[in-house]
RODO-2510 file (C-alpha; in nm, 4 decimals, decimal comma):
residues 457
     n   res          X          Y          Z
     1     x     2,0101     0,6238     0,0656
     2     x     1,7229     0,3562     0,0443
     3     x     1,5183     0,4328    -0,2864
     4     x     1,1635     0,5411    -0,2835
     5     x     0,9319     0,2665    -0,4138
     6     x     0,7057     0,2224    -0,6439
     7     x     0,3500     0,3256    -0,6104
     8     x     0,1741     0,1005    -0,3398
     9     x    -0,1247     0,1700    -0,3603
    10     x    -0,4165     0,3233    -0,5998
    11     x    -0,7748     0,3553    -0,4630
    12     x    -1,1063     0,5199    -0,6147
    13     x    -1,3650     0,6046    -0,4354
    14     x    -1,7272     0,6572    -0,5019
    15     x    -1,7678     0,9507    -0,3549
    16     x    -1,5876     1,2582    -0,2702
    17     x    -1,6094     1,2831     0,1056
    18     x    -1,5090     0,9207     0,1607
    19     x    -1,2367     0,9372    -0,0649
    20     x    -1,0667     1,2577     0,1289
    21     x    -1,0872     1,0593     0,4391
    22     x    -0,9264     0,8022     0,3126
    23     x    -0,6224     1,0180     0,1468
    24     x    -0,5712     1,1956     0,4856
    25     x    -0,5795     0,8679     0,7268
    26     x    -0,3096     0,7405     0,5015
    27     x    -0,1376     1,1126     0,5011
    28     x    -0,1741     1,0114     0,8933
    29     x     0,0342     0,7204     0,8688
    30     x     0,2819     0,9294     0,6803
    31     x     0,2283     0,7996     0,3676
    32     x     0,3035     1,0633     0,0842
    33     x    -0,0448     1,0664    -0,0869
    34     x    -0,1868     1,2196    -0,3674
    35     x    -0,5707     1,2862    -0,4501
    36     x    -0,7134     1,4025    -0,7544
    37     x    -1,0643     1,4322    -0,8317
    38     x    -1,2419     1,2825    -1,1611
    39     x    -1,0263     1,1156    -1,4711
    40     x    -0,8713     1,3888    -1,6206
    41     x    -0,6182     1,5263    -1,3690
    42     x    -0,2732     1,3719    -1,4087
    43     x    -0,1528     1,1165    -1,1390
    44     x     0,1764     1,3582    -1,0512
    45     x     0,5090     1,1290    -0,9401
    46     x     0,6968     1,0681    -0,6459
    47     x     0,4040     0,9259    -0,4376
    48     x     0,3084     0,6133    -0,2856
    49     x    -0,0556     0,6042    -0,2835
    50     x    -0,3130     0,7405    -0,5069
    51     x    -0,6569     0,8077    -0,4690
    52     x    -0,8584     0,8980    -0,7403
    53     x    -1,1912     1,0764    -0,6599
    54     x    -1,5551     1,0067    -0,8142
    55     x    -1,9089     1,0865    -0,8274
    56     x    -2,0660     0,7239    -0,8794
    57     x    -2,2153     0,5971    -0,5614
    58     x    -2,5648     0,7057    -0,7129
    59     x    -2,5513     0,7313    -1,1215
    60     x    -2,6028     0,4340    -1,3665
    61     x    -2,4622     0,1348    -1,2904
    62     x    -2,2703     0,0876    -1,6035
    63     x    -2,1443     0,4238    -1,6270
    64     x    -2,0208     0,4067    -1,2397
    65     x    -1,8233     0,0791    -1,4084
    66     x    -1,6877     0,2460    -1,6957
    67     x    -1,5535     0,5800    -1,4772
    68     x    -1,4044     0,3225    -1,2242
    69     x    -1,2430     0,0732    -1,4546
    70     x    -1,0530     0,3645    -1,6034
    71     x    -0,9586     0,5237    -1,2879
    72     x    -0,8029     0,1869    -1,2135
    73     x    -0,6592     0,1596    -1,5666
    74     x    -0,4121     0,5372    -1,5370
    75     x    -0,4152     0,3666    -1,1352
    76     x    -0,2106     0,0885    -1,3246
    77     x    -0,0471     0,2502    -1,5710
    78     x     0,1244     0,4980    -1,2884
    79     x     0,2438     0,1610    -1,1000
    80     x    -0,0342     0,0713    -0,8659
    81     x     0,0122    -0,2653    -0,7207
    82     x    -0,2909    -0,2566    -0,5277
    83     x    -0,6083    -0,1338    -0,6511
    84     x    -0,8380    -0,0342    -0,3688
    85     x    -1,2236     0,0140    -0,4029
    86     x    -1,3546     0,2903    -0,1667
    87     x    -1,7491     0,2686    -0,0406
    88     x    -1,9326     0,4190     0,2112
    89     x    -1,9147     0,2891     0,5708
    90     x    -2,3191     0,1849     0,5687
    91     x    -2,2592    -0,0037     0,2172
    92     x    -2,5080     0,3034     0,0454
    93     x    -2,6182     0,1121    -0,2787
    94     x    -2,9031    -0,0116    -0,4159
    95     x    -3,0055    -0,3597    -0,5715
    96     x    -2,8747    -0,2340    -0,9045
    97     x    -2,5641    -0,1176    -0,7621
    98     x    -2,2634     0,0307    -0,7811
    99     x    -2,0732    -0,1458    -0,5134
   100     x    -2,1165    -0,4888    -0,6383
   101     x    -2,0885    -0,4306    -1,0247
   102     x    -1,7634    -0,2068    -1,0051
   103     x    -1,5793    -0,4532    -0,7696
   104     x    -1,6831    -0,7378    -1,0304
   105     x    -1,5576    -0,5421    -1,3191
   106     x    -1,2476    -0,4283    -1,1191
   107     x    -1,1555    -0,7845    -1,0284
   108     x    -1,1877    -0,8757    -1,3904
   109     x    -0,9703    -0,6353    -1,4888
   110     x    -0,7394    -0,7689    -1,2544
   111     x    -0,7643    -1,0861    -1,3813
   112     x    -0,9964    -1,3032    -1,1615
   113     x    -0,9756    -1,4458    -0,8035
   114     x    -1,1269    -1,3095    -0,4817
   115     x    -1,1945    -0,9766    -0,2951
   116     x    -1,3202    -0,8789     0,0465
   117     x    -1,5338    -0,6691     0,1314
   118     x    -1,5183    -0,4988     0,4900
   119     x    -1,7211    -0,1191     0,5252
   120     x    -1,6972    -0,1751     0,8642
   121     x    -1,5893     0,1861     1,0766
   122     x    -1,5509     0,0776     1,4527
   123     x    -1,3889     0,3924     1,5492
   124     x    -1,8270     0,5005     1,5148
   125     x    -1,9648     0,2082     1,6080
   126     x    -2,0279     0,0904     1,2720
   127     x    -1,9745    -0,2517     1,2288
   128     x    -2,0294    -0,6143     1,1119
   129     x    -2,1632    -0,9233     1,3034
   130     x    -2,2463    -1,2670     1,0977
   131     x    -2,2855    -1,0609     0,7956
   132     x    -2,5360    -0,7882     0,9657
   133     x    -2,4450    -0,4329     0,9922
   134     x    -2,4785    -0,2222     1,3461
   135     x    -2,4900     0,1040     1,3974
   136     x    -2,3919     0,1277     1,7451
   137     x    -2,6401    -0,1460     1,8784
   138     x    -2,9062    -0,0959     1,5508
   139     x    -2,9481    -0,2682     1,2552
   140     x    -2,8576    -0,0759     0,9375
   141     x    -3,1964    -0,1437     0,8789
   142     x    -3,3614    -0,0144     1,1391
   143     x    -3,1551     0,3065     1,1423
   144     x    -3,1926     0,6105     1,0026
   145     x    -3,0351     0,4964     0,7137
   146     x    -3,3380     0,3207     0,5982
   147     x    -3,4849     0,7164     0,5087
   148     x    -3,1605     0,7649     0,2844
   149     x    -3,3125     0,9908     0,0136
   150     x    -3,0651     0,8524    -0,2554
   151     x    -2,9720     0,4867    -0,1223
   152     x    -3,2251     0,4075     0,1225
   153     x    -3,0697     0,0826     0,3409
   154     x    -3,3321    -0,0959     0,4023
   155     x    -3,1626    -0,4858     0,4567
   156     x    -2,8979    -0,5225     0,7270
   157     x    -2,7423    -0,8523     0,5637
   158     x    -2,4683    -0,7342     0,3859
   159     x    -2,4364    -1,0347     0,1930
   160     x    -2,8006    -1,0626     0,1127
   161     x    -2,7547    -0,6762     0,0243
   162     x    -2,4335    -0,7738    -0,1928
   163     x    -2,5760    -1,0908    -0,3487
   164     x    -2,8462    -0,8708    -0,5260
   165     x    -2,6354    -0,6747    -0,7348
   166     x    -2,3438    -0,9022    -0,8208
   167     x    -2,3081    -1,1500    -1,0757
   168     x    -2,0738    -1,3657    -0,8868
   169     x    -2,1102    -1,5704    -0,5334
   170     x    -2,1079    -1,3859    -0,2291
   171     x    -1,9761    -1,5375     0,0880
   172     x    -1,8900    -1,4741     0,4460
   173     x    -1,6125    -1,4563     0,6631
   174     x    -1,7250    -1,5008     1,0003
   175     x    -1,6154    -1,3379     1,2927
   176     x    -1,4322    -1,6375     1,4530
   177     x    -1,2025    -1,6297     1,1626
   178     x    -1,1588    -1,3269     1,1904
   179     x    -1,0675    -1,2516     1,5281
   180     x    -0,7998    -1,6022     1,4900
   181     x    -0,6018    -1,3215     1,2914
   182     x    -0,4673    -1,2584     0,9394
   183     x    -0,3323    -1,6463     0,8804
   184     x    -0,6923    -1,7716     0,9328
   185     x    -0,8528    -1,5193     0,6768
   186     x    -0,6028    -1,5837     0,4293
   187     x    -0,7211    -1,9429     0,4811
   188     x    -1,0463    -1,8838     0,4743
   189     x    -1,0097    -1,6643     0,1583
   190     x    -0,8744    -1,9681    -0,0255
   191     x    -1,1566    -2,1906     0,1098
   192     x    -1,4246    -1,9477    -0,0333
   193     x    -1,2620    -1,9395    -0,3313
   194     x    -1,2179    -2,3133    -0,3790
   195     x    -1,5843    -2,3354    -0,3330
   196     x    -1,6855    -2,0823    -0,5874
   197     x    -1,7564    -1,7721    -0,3408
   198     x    -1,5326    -1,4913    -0,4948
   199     x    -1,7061    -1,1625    -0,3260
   200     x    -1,6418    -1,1982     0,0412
   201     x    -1,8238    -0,9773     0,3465
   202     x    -1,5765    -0,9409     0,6653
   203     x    -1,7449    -0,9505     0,9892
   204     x    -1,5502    -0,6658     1,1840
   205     x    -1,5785    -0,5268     1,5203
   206     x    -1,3297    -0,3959     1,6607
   207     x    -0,9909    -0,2249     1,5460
   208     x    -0,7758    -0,4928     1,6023
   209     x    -1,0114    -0,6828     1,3322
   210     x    -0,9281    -0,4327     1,1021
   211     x    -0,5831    -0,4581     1,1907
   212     x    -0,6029    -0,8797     1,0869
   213     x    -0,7939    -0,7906     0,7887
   214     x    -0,4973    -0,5632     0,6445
   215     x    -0,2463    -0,7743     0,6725
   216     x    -0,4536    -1,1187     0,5386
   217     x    -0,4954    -0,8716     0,2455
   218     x    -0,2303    -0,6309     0,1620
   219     x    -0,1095    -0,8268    -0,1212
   220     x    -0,4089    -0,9106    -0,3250
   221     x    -0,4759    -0,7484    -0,6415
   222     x    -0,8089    -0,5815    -0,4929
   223     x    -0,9416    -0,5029    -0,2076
   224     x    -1,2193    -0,3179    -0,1260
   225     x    -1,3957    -0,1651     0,2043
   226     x    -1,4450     0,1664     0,4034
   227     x    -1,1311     0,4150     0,4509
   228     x    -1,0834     0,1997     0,7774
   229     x    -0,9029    -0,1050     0,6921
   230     x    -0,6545     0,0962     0,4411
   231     x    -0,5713     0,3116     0,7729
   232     x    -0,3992    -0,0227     0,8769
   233     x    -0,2369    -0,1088     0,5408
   234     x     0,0677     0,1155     0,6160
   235     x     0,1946    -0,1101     0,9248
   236     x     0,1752    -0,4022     0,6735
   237     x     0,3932    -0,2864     0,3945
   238     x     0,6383    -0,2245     0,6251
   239     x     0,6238    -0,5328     0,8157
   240     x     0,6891    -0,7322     0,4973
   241     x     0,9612    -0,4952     0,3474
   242     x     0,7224    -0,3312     0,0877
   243     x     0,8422     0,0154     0,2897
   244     x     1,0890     0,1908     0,4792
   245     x     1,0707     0,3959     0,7903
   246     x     1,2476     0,6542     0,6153
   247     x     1,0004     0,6765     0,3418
   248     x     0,7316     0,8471     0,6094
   249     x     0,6807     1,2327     0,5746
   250     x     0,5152     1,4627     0,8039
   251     x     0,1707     1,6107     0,7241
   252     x     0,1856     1,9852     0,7328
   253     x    -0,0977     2,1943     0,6056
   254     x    -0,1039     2,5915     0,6234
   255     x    -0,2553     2,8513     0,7873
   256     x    -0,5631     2,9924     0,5849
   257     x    -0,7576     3,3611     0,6826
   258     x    -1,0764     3,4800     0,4859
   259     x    -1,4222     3,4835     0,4900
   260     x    -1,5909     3,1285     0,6228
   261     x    -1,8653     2,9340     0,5157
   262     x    -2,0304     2,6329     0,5476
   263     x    -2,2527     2,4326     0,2597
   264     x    -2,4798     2,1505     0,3722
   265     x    -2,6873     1,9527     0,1252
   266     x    -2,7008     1,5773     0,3353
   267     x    -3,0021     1,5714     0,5554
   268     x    -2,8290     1,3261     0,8025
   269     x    -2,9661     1,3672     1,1663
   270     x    -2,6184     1,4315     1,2506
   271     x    -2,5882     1,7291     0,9778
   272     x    -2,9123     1,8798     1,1003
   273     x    -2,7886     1,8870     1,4529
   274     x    -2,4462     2,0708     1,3838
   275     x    -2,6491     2,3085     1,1782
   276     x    -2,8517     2,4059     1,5153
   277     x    -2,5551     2,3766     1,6927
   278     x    -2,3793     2,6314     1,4112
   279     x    -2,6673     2,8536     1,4320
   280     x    -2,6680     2,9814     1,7907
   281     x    -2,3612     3,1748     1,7261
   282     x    -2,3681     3,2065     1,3332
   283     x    -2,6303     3,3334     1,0688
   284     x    -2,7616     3,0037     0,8802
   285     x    -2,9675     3,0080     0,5463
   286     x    -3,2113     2,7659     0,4848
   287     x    -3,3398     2,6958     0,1508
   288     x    -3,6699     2,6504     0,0509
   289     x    -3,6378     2,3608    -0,1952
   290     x    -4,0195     2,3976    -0,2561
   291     x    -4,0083     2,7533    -0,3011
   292     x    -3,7209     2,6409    -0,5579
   293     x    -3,9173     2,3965    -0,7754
   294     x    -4,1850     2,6835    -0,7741
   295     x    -3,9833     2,9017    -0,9133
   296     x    -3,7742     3,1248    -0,6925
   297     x    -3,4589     3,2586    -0,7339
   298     x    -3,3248     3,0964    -0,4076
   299     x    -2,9460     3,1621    -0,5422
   300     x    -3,0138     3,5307    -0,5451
   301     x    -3,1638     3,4503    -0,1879
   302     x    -2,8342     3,2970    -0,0971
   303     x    -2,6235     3,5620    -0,2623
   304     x    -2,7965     3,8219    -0,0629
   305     x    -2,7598     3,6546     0,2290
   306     x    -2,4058     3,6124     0,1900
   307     x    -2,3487     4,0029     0,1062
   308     x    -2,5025     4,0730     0,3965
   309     x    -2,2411     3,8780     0,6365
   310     x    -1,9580     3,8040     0,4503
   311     x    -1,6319     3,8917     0,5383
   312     x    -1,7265     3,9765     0,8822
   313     x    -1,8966     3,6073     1,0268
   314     x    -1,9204     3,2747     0,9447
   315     x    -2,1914     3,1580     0,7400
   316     x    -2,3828     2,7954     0,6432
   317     x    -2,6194     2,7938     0,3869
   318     x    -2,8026     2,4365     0,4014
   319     x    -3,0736     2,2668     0,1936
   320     x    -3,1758     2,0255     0,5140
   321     x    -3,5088     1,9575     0,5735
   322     x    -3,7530     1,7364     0,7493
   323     x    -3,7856     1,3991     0,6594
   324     x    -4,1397     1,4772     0,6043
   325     x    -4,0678     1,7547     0,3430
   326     x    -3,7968     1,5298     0,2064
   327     x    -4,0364     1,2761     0,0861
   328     x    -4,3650     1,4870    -0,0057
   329     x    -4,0751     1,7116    -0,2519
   330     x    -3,9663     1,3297    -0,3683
   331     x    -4,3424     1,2170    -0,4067
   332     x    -4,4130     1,5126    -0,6381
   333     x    -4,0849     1,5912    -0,8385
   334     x    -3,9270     1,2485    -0,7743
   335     x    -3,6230     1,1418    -0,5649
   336     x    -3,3404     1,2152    -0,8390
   337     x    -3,4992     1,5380    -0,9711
   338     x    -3,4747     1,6896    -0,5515
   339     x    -3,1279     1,5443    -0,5328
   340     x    -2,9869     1,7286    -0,8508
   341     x    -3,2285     2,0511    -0,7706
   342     x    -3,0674     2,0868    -0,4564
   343     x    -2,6996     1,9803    -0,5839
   344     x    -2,7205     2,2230    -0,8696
   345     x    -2,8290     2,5560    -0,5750
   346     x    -2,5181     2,4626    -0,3361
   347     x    -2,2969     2,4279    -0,6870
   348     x    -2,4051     2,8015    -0,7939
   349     x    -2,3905     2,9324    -0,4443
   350     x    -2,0078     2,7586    -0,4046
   351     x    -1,8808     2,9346    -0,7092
   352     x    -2,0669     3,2597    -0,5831
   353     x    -1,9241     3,2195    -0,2638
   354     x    -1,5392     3,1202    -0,3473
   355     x    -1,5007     3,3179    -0,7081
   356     x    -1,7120     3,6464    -0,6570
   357     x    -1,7028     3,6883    -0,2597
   358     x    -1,3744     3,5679    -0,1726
   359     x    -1,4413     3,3161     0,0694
   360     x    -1,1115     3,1043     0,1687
   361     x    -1,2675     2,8801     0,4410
   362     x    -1,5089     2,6180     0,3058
   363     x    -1,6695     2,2945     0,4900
   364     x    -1,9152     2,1056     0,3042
   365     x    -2,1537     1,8745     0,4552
   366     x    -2,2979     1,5818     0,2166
   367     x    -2,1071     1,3315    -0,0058
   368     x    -2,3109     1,4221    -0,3406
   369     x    -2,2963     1,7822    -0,2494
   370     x    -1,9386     1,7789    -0,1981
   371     x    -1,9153     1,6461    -0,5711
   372     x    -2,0878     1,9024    -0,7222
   373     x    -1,9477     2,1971    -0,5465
   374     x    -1,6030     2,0491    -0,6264
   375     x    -1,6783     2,0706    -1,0109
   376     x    -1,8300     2,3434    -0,9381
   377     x    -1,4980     2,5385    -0,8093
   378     x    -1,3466     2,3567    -1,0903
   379     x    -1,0721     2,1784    -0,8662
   380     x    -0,9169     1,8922    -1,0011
   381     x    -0,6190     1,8508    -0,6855
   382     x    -0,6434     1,8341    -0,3442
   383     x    -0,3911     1,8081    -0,1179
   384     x    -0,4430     1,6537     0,2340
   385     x    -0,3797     1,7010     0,5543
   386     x    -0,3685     1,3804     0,8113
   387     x    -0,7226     1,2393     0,9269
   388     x    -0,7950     1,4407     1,2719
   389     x    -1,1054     1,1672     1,3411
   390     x    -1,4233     1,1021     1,1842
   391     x    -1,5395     1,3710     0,9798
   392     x    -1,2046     1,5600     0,9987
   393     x    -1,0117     1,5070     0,6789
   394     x    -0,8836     1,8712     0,6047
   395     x    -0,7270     1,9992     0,3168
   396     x    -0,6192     2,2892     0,0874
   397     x    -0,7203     2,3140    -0,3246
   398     x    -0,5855     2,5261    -0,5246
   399     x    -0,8464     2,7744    -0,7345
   400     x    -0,8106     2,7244    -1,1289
   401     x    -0,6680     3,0925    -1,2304
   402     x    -0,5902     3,1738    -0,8482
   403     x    -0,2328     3,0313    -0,7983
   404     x    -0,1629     3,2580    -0,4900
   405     x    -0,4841     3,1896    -0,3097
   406     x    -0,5437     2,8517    -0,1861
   407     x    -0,8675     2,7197    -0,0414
   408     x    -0,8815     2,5772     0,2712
   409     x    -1,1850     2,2925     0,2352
   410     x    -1,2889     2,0417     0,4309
   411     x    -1,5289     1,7694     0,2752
   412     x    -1,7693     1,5667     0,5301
   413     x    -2,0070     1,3130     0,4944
   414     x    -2,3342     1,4160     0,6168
   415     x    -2,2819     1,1554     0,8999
   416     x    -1,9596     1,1991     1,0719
   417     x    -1,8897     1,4636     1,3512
   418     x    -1,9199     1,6038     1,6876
   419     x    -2,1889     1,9071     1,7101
   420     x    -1,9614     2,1486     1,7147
   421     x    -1,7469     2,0365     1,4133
   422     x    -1,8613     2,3602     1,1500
   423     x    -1,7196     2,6424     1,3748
   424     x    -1,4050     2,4330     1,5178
   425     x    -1,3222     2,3384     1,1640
   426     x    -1,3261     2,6836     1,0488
   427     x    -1,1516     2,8214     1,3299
   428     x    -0,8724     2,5522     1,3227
   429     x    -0,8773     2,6618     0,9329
   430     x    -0,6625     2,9992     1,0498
   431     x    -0,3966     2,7933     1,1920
   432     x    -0,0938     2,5899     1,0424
   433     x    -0,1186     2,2173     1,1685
   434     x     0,1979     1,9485     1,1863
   435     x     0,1539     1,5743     1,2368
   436     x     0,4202     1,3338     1,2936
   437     x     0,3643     1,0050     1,1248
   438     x     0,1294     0,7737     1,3386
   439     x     0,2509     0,4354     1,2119
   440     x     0,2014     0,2989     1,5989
   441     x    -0,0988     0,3953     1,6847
   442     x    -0,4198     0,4009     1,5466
   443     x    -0,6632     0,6322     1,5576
   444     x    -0,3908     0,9064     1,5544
   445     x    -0,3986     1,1933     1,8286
   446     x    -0,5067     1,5294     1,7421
   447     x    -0,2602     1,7603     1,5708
   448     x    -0,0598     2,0213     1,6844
   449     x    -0,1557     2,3799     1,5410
   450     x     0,0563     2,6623     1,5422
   451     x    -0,1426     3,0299     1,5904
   452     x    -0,0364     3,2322     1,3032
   453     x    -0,1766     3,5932     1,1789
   454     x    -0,0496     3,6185     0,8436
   455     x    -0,1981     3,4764     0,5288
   456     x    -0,0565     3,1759     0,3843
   457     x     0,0670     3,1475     0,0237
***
């Protein structure tokens, strides 16, 4: 029998959605994965990768440091031999942080040298092109991302963007090395870092550059980047003997009935529009947040709302609103006093929602959301299913003092999914799901779901 090894690999991520994706594209690959949420809950045996889940895209700098350097410390102390640094696809930070100080204190930990840095997720069209980030065929910049209530991008250069908020040199490595393959980034790494540039941006277009960018990396001591390029560390560790074939599992998750509902607190484009689409067949609550900072009792509102339709339909319950609204609220209140206003309504409604009216089927829209409804529930575990494309990472958590009655939850960032993505997720919620490991191909295809009527346990 060939022994298991050692854990591989130990990421954090700054936020919760991003950090489920990347658990269940690496539960895709048929990696046994674990994923527990804050720095409390034990790092359980017998897997080999970790991911450790955070809320720190958006607090203090130095507190996003301390949380992540001892995420990677128990990350170490359970094996790790890669730490991995998880960010958002668009690079969401500011000029005070928190990607560039926590992957500077993270490679000091480590004890010096170089890291890369590649958000890049081509599977959307987000990518990187001498330094610049695209959105499809617009600038970061000149997206929609530039209205970010939280981490408006404004600057497309990454490594004008990066440069700001670290300490160290940032350089880049351009797209010609990168698409000569993984031999001329590792050269190119130890050029850089001959010449004093130690925080490195990857241009990165296409898969296959993700592909080269994996395997010119899967030994160093950090690496950092969107859930994209650890998809394709898997084929590398087994390339160079670091795994077995044998040590690949099937993903499996069960089938879950019970009332359905959807929380949305991002006020992505892409959120509003699966709201609409969600609406036309499903009662939707909007909240009011002016009618909250006013004074009204908009979780009584929601609760009421919920009574009313709960167990027989699916639900969303959404704090979206214009862009318009969005800024006057921010102008008056200012723009971390709306963010924790709404945060703090879609937290109370969760736990009304999941502890008083039973509901077993839960999406939530909106990486900062999804933190706060998670602590909310207070779950501390989740366990993943395999990455079904962007937006679908799904997964079951189990309720603290409700053994027997897992929750079925998926947790999406506000930009990520097709229109139709609330009511499919729900529905495909209800039925069991078995995926073969895709160590071959990359993205994987779409699971195979088995109807079932009974409840699962």
């Amino acid at each position: 029998m060939t022994a298991t090894p050692s854990l591989l690999f130990g990421a954090i991520a700054d936020d919760l959605t991003g950090g489920t994706e990347l658990a269940s594209m690496l539960v895709a690959r048929g990696i046994p994965t674990g994923c527990t949420v804050g720095l409390s809950a034990p790092i359980p045996p017998g897997n080999l990768a970790h991911v450790i889940l955070l809320k720190t895209r958006v607090i203090a700098a130095s507190d996003a440091v301390r949380q992540v350097l001892e995420a990677a410390d128990r990350l170490l102390e359970a094996g790790a031999r890669q730490i991995f640094f998880k960010y958002c696809a668009t690079f969401d930070s500011t000029p005070a942080g928190n990607i560039g100080p926590c992957a500077e204190a993270l490679l000091e930990r480590l004890g010096g040298g170089v890291t890369l840095f590649t958000p890049a997720l081509c599977e959307t069209g987000r990518t990187v092109y001498q330094g610049h980030m695209f959105g499809g065929a617009q600038l970061l910049g000149e997206s929609p991302k530039r209205f970010d209530p939280l981490t408006p991008m404004t600057d497309s250069n990454l490594v004008r963007v990066l440069q700001a908020q670290s300490k160290g040199k940032v350089g880049l490595v351009p797209y010609l090395v990168v698409d000569a393959g993984a031999e001329a980034i590792r050269n190119a790494i130890r050029e850089h870092s001959a010449g004093g540039e130690t925080l490195l941006v990857t241009d990165t277009i296409r898969e296959r550059d993700l592909v080269a960018i994996a395997e010119a990396t899967f030994d160093l001591p950090l690496m950092t980047g969107n859930s994209s390029v650890a998809a394709h560390l898997p084929p590398a560790w087994l390339t160079h003997g670091l795994l077995n074939s044998v040590d690949l599992v099937t993903a499996s998750l069960p089938a879950i009935n019970g009332p359905a509902a959807v929380l949305a607190g991002s006020v992505a484009d892409r959120t509003i529009e699966q709201l609409e689409r969600f609406a036309q067949n499903n009662p939707l609550l909007t909240i009011d947040l002016a009618s909250a900072f006013a004074g009204a009792d908009v979780v009584a509102e929601a609760r009421a709302f919920a009574q009313r339709h709960l167990p027989g339909t699916m639900i969303a319950i959404a704090t979206t609103a214009p862009q318009a609204t969005v800024e006057a609220l921010q102008q008056a209140h200012g723009r971390n006093a709306v963010a924790a206003k709404a945060e703090e309504m879609l937290a109370g409604i969760a736990h009304i929602l999941v502890l008083e009216l039973g509901v077993r089927r839960l999406v939530v829209a909106g990486g900062e959301t999804a933190g706060s409804v998670v602590k909310a529930l207070g779950i501390d575990r989740i366990a993943m299913g395999a990455y079904e494309g962007p937006g679908l990472s799904r997964a079951t958590a189990h309720l603290p003092g409700l053994p027997s009655e897992p929750l079925a939850l998926m947790l999406k960032s506000g930009k990520l999914g097709g229109p139709d993505i609330f009511a499919d997720v729900l529905q495909d919620m209800t039925r069991a799901t078995t995926v073969a490991p895709a160590i071959d191909i990359w993205p994987p295809a779409k699971p195979v779901m088995r109807p079932t009527t009974g409840k699962a346990s």
